[in-house]
C-alpha positions as CSV (number, residue, x, y, z in Angstrom):
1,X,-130.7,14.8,-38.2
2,X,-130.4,11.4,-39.8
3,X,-127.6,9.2,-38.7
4,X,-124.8,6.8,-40.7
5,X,-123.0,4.1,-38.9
6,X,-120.3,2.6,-40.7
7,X,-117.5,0.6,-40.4
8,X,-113.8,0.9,-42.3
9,X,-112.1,-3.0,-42.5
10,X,-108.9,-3.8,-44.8
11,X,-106.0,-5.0,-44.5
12,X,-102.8,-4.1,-42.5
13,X,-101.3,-1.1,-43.9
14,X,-104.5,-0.6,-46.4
15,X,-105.0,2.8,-44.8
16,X,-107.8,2.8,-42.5
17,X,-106.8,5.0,-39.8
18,X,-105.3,7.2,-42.5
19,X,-108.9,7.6,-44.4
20,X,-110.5,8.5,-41.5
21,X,-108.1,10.8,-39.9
22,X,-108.3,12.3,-43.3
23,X,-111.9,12.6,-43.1
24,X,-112.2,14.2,-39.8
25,X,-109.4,16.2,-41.2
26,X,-111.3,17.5,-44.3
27,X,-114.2,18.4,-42.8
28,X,-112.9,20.4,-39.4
29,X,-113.9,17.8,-37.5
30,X,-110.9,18.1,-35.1
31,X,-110.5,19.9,-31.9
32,X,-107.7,22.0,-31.2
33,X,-106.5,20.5,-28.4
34,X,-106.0,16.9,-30.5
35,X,-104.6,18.6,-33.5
36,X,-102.1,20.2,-31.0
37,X,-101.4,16.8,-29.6
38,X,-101.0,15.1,-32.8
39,X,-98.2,17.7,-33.5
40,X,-96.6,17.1,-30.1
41,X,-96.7,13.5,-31.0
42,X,-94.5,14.1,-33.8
43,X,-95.6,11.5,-36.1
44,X,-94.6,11.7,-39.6
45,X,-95.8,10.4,-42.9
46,X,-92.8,9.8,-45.5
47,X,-93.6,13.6,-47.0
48,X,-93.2,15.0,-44.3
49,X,-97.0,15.6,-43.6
50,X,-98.6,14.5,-40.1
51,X,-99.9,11.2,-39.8
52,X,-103.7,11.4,-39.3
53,X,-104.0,7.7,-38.7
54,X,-102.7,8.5,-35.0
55,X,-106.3,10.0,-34.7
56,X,-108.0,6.1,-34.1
57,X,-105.0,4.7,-32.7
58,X,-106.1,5.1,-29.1
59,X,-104.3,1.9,-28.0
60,X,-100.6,2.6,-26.9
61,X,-99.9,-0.9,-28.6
62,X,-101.2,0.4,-31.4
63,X,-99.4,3.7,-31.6
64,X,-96.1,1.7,-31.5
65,X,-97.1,-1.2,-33.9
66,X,-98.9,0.4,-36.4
67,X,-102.2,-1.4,-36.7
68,X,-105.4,-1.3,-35.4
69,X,-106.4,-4.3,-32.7
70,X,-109.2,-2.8,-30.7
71,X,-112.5,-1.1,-32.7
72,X,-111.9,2.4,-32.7
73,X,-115.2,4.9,-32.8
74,X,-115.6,8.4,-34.3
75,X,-118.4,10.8,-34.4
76,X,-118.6,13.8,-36.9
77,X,-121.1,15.8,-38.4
78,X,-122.3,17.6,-41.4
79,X,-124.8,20.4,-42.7
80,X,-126.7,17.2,-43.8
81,X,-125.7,14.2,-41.6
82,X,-124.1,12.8,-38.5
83,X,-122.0,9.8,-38.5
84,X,-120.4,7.0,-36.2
85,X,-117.5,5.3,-38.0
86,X,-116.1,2.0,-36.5
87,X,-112.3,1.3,-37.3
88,X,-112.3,-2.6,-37.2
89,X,-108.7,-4.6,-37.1
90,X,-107.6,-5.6,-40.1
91,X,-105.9,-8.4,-38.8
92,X,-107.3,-12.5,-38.2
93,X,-106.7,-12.4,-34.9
94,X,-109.1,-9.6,-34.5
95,X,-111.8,-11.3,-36.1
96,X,-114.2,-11.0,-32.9
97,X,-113.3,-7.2,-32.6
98,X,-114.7,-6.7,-36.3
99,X,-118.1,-8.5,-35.7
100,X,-118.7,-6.6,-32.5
101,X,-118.2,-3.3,-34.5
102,X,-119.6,-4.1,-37.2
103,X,-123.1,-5.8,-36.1
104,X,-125.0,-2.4,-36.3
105,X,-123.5,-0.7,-39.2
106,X,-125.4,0.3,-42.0
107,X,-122.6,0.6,-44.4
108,X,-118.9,-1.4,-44.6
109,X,-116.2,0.4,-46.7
110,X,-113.8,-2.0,-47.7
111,X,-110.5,-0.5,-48.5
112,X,-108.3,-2.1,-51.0
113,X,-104.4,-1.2,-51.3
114,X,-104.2,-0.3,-55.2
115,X,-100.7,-2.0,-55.5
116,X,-102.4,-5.1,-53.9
117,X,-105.6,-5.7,-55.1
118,X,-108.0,-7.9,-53.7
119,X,-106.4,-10.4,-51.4
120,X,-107.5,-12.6,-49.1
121,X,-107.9,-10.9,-45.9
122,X,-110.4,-8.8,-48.2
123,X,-112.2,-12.2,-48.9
124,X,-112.2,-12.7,-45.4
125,X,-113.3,-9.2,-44.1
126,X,-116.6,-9.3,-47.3
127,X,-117.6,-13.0,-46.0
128,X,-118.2,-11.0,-42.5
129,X,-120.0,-8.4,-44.2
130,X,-122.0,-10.5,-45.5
131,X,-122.4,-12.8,-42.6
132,X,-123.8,-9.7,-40.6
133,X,-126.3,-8.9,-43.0
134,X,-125.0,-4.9,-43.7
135,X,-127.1,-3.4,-46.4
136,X,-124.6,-1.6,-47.9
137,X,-120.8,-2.2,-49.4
138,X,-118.5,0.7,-50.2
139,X,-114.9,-0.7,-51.7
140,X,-112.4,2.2,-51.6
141,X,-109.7,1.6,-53.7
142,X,-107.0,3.3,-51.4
143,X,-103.4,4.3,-52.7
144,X,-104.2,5.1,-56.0
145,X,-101.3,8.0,-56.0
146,X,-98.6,5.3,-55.7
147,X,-99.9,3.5,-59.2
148,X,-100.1,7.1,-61.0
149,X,-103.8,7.2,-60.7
150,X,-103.8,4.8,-63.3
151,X,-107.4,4.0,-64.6
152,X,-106.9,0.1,-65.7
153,X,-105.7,-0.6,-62.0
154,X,-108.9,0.5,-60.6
155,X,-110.9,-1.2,-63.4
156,X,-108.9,-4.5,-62.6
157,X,-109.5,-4.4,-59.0
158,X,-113.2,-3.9,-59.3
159,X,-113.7,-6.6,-61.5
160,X,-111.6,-9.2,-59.2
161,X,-114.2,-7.7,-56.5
162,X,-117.8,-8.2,-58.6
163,X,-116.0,-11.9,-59.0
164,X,-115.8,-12.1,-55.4
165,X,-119.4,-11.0,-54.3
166,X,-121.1,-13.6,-56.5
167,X,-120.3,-16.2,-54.1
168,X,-121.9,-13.8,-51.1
169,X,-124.9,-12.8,-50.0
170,X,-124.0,-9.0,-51.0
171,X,-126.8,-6.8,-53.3
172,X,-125.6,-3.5,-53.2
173,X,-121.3,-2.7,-53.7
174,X,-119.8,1.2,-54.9
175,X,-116.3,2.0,-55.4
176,X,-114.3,5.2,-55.3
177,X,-111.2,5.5,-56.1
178,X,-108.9,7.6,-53.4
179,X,-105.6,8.2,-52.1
180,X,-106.1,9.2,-48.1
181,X,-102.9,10.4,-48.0
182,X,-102.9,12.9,-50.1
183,X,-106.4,13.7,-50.1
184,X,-107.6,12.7,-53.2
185,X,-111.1,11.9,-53.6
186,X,-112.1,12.1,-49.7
187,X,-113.9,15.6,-49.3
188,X,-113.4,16.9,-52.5
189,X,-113.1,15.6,-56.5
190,X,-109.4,15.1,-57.3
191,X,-107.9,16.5,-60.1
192,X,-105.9,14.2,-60.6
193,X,-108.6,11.1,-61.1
194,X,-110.8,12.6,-64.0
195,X,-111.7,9.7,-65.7
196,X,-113.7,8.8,-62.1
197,X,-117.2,10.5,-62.5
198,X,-118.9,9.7,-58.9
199,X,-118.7,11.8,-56.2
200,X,-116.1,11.8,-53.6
201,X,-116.5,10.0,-50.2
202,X,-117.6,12.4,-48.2
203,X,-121.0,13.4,-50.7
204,X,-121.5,9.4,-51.2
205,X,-121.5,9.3,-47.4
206,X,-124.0,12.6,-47.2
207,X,-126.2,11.0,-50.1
208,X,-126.6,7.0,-49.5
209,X,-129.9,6.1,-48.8
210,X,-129.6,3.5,-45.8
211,X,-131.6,0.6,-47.3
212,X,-133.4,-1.1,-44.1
213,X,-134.6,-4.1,-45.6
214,X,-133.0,-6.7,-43.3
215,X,-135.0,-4.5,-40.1
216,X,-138.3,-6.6,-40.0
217,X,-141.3,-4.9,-40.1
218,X,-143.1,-7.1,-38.1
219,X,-144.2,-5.3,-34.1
220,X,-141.7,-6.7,-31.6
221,X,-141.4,-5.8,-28.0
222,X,-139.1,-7.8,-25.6
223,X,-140.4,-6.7,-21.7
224,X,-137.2,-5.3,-20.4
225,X,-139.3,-4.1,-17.1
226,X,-142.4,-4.7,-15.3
227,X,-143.0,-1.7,-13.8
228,X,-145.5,-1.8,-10.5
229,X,-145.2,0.8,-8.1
230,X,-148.0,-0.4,-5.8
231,X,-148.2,3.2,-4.1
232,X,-150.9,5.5,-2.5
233,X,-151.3,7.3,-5.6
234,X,-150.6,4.6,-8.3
235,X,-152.2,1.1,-6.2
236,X,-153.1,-0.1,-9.9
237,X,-150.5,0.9,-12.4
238,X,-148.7,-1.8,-14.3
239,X,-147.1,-0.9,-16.9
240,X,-144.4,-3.2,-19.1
241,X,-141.0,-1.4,-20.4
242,X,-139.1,-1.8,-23.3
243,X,-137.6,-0.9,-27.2
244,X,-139.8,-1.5,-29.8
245,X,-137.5,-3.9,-31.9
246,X,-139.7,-4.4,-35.1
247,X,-142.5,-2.7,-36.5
248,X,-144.8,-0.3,-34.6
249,X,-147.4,-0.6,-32.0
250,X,-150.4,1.4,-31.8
251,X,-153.2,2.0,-29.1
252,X,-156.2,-0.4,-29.6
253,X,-153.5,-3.4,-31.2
254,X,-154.4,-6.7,-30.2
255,X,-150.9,-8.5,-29.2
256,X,-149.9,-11.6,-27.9
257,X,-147.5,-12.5,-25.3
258,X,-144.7,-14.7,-26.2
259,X,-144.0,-17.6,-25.3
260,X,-147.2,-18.2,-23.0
261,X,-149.5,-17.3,-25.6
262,X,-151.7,-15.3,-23.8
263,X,-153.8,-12.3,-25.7
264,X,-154.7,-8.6,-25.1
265,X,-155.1,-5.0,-26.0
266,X,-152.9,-2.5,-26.2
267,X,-154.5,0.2,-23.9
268,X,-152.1,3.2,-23.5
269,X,-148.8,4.1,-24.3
270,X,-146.2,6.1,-22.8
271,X,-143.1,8.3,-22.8
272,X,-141.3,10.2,-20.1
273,X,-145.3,11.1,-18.4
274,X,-146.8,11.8,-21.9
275,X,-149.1,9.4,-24.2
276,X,-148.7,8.2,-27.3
277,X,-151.0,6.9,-29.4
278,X,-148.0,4.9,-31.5
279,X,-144.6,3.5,-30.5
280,X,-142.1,3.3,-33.7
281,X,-139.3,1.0,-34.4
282,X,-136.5,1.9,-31.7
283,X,-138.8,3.6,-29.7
284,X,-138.5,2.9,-25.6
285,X,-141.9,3.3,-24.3
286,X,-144.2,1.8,-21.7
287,X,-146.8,-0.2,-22.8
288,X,-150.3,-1.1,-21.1
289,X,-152.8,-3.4,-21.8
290,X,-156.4,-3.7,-21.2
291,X,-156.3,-7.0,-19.0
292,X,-153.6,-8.1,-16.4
293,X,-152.1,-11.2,-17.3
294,X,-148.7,-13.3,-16.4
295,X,-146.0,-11.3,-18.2
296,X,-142.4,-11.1,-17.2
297,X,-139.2,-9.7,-18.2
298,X,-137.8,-11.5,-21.2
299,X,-141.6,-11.8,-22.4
300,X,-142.0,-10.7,-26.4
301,X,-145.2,-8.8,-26.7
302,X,-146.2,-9.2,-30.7
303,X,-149.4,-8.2,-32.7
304,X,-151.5,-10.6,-32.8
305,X,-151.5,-11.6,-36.7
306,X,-147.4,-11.0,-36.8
307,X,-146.1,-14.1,-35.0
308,X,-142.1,-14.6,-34.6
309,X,-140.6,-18.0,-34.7
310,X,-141.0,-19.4,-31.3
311,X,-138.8,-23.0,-31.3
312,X,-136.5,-24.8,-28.8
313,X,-134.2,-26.1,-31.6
314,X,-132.8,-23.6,-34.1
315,X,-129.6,-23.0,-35.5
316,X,-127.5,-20.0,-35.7
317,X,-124.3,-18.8,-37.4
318,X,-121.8,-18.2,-34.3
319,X,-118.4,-16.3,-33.7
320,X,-116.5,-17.6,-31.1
321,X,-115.1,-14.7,-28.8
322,X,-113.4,-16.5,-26.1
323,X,-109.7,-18.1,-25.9
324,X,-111.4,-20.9,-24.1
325,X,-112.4,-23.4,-26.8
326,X,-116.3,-24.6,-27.2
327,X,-117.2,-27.5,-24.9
328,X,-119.8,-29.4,-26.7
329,X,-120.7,-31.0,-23.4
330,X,-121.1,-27.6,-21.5
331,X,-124.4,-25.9,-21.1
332,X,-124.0,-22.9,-21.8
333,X,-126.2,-19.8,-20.9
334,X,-128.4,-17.5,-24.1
335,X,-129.2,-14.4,-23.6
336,X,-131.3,-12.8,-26.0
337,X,-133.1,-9.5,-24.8
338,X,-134.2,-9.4,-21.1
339,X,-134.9,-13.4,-21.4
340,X,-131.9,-16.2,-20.7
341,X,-132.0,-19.8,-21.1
342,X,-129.8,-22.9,-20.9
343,X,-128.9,-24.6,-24.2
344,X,-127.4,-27.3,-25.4
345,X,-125.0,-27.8,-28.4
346,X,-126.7,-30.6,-31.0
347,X,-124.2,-30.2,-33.6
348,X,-121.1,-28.5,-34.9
349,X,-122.5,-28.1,-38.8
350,X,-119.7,-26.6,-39.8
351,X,-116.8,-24.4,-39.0
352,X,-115.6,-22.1,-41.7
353,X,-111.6,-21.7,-42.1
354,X,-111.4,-18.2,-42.0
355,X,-108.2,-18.1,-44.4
356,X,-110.2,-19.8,-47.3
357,X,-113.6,-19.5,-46.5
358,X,-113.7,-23.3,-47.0
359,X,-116.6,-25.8,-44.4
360,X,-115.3,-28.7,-42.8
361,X,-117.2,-30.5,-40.0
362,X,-114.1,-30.0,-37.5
363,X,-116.2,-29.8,-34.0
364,X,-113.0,-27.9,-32.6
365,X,-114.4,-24.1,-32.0
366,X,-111.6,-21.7,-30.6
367,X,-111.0,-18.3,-30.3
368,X,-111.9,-16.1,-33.6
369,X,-113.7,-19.2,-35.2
370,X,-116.9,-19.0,-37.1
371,X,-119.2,-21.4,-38.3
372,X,-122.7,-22.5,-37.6
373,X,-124.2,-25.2,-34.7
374,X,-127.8,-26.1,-33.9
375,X,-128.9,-25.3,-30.3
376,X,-131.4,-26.7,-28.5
377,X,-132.9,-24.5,-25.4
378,X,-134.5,-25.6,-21.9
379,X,-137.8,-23.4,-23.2
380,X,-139.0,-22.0,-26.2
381,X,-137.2,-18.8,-27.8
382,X,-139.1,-16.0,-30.0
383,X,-137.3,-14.8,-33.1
384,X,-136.2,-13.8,-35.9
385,X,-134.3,-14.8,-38.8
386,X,-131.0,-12.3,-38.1
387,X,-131.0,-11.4,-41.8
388,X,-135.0,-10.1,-41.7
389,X,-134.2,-8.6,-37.9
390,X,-131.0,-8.4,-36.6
391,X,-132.0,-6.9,-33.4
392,X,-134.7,-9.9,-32.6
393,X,-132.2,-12.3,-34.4
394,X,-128.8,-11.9,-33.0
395,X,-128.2,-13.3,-29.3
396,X,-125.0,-13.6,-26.9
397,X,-123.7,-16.7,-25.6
398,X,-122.7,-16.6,-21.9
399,X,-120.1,-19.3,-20.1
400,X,-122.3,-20.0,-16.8
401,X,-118.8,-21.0,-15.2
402,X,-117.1,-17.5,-15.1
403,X,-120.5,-15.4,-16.5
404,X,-118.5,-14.3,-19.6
405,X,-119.7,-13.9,-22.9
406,X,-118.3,-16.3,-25.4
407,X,-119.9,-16.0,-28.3
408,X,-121.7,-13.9,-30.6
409,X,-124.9,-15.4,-32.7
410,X,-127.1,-14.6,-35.7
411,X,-130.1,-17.5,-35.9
412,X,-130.8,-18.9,-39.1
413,X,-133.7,-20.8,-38.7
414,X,-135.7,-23.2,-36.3
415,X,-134.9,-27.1,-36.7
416,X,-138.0,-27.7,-34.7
């Protein structure tokens, strides 16, 4: 059955616990045991009704504030689709949470407090969007009961938003109007919006078509594990495991082996004992080749006309993740894959204030803080441009001093 990941990201009390607590609700995607524990909980909406946001508000600190600080994640299902929802924090402080959540969603609904309109944390929360490449843009303009379902409010709000996005790297935005609260719009058409036309959330959800364009369709395959047993029965079986990350491989390919260069055929392919005579995009397989060559793990195994990017210098759009602040004399550890590597910070291009969206050249990088710096790496890296192939394009950043990972990255381009 086909799969939808998306993330829900909005401001504090925009609703996004409530619309999905909703959603579950609507489509009987509850157990028992929670619903009874919800009404144990006792937690009550101004009407009297249960509060369904207490559904993703796993976090005791969370229960008792009120907002979301840790990513949340659900899984429900239809007759026609199964789906993994993310519910990011809302707030700036959070801003790390939200890119981890949202780096392999396929869809970002943005709710939008009708009373409100668009603000700036919904500036903020549609530059990430953009910034991690998702396909997809749903804005749910949330609260529409407490404006009387008026028609011009919802009109206003999305022409404030189709301002917004013409600054953004963003091709594809909906909107739906809906009140989670009272149900309006989520699983069913409300009665109470006719003048909206579209479907309600739950079909757009059922119906998008995922648009993969930013998955490069180019063969990748980073050597996770060199597999030699070296046994009685198997003295000459080398085989080289791994996730197809890019295209597909087929028996009979030629490929090349990144970054020593060297060249050979794809000989057999397997999976759990069986062959195959091609290995898809997200397939993990086990791939042999005619001739044994130097290959190790962190090695990129490519077709040979499809080459990757393979540069010491590049630079990469980065979100800081740690509450220690960027040394720009450290060397720090990449990890991209199965392969690491020492780099070195060049330059700070520019950080981005996350309030205004504004560049400056301030070096300072501390927790939360995005921007973009060129790297340069003790040997060559094989990539992508994150916005063609996020999986061969996005890397981690590791602190050598206490092995932690400090930062998240999405490479632009090579600078050499």
């Amino acid at each position: 059955m086909d799969l939808l990941k998306f993330i829900t990201a909005g401001s504090v009390d925009d609703g996004k616990s409530t619309l999905i607590g909703r959603l579950l609700y609507d489509t009987d995607s509850i157990l028992d045991d929670q619903l009874e524990a919800i009404q144990r909980a006792n937690r009550k909406n101004n009407d009297g009704t249960l509060d369904l946001a207490i559904l993703t508000d796993g976090l005791k600190a969370e229960r008792e504030q009120g907002i979301t600080i840790d990513v949340a994640y659900k899984y429900f299902q239809t007759d026609s689709r199964k789906f993994i929802i993310a519910d990011a924090p809302g707030h700036i402080q959070y801003t790390r949470n939200m890119v981890t959540g949202a780096s392999n969603a396929d869809l970002a609904i943005i709710l939008i407090d009708a009373r409100k309109g668009v603000i700036e944390q919904t500036r903020r929360h549609s530059f990430l969007v953009s910034l991690l490449a998702i396909p997809n843009i749903l804005v749910c303009v949330n609260k529409m009961d407490m404006v009387d379902y008026d028609e011009a409010v919802f009109e206003k709000i999305k022409t404030d938003y189709e301002r917004l996005t013409e600054n953004l790297d963003i091709k594809q935005v909906d909107y739906i109007p809906v009140s989670a609260l009272k149900g309006d719009n989520i699983a069913t058409p409300s009665a109470n919006i006719p003048w909206y036309r579209g479907k309600p959330l739950l079909a757009f959800l059922e119906t998008l078509h995922v648009s993969h364009q930013y998955e490069n369709q180019q063969a990748r395959f980073p050597v996770q594990w060199v597999i030699r047993p070296q046994t009685d029965e198997l003295p000459d079986y080398r085989g080289y495991a791994g996730r197809v990350v890019g295209g597909t491989f087929s028996v009979g390919d030629r490929i090349t082996v990144l970054p020593s260069g060297f060249s050979s055929t794809i000989s057999h392919i397997e999976l759990a004992s069986e062959s195959l005579h091609t290995a898809e995009n997200g397939a993990s397989v086990i791939l042999h080749l005619a001739d044994d060559i130097d290959i190790s793990r962190g090695d990129m195994l490519v077709k040979q006309n499809e080459q990757p990017i393979v540069s010491q210098s590049f630079e990469s759009e980065i979100c800081w993740m740690d509450t220690t602040p960027l040394d720009l004399n450290q060397v720090y550890l990449l990890q991209q894959h199965g392969r690491t590597a020492k780099v070195k910070i060049q330059e700070v291009i520019y950080r981005v204030d996350i309030e205004t969206l504004e560049k400056s050249a301030n070096g300072h990088f501390g927790l939360n803080d995005i921007g973009r710096i060129q790297f340069k790496s003790a040997e060559p890296l094989a990539f992508d441009q994150y916005t063609s192939n996020k999986a061969n394009g996005g890397a981690i950043i590791i602190d050598p001093r206490n092995n932690l990972t400090v930062a998240a990255l999405m490479i632009t381009k090579s600078t050499g």
